[in-house]
C-alpha positions in Angstrom: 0.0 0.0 0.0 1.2 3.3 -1.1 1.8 6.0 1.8 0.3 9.2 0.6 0.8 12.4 3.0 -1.8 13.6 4.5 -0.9 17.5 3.2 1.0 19.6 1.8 2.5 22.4 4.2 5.1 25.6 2.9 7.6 26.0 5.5 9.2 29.8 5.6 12.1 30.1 8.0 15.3 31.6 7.4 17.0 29.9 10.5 17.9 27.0 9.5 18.0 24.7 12.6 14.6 26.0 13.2 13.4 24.8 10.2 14.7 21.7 9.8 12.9 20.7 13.3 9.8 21.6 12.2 9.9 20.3 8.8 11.6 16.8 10.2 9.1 17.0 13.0 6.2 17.5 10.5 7.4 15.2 8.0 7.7 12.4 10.4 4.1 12.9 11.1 3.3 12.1 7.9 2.9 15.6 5.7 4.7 16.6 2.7 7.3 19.6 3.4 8.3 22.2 0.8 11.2 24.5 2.5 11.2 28.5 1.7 14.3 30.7 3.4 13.2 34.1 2.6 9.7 35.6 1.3 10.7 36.1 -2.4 11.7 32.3 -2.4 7.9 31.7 -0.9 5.8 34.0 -3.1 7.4 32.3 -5.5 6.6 28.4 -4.7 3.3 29.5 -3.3 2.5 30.4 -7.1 3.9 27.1 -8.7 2.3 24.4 -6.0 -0.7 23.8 -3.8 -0.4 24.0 -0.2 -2.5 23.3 2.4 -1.2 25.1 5.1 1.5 27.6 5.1 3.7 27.9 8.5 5.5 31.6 8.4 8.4 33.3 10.3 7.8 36.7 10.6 10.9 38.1 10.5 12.7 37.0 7.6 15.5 38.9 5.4 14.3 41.1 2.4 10.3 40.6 2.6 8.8 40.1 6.4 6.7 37.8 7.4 4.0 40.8 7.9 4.5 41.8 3.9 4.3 38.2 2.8 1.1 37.1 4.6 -0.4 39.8 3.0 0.7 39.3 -0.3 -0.1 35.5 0.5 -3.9 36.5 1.2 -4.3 38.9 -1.9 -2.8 35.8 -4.4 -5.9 33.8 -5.5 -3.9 30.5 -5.2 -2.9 31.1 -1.2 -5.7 33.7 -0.1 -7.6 30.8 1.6 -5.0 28.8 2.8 -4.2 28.5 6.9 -1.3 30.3 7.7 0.8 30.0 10.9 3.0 32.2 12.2 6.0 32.0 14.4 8.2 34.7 16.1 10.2 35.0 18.7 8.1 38.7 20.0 5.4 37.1 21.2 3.9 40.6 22.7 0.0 41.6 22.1 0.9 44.3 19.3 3.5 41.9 17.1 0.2 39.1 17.4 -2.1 42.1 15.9 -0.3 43.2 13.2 0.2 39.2 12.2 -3.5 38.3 12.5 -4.2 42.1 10.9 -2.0 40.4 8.2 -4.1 37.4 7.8 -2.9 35.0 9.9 -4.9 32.0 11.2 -2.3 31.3 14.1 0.2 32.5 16.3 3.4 30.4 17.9 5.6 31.9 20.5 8.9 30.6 19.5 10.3 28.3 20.5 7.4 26.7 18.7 6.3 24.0 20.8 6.4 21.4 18.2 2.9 19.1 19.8 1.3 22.6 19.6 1.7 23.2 16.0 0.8 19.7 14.8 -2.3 20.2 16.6 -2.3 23.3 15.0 -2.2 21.8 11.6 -4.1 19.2 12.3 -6.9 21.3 13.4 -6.7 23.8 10.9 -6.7 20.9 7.6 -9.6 19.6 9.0 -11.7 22.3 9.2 -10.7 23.7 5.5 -11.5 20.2 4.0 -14.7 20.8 5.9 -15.5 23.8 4.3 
């Protein structure tokens, strides 16, 4: 029997170790990982594939996470899709201007890695729901 993943999530993160834990950590659970290091890079794959669920850094070199959610939610290929964002600043006015940005979600970093597969888990059901 073939072993299909269960989605397809865009990882943006420009530090390295921290990406490579979540995408190892998310892969392992069974979903399908394509890697961005910078917004540009992102935008870019977010135009080519499909994802189900993007999981964003907010601060990121060149484009910030801020810029790139909302250029994610005015692209007619990612405006739907859950995004997640991590930072560091966890403070009330950095979590407004992400979910003022369209974001779904907010991690504290360091992202508590049960958290966010919750998180995903949660947030790919309800939009095959809908």
């Amino acid at each position: 029997m073939e072993n299909r993943a269960k989605g397809h999530i865009l990882v943006i993160e420009d530090d390295r170790n921290s990406r490579l834990l979540i995408v190892d950590f998310l892969s392992a659970h069974g979903w399908r990982i394509t890697e961005a290091e910078d917004g540009l890079t992102a935008l870019s794959l977010a135009r080519q594939e499909k994802f189900d669920i993007i999981v964003l850094d907010l601060r990121l070199p060149g484009q910030n996470g801020l810029v790139v959610a909302r250029q994610l939610r005015q692209t007619e290929e990612t405006a739907q899709v859950p995004i997640i964002v991590t930072s560091a600043f966890v403070d009330k006015a950095n979590k407004m201007k992400a979910y003022q940005a369209g974001a779904n979600f907010f991690l504290g970093k360091p992202v508590d890695l049960q958290e966010l597969l919750l998180i995903v888990q949660n947030a790919h059901g309800a939009r095959r729901e809908s």
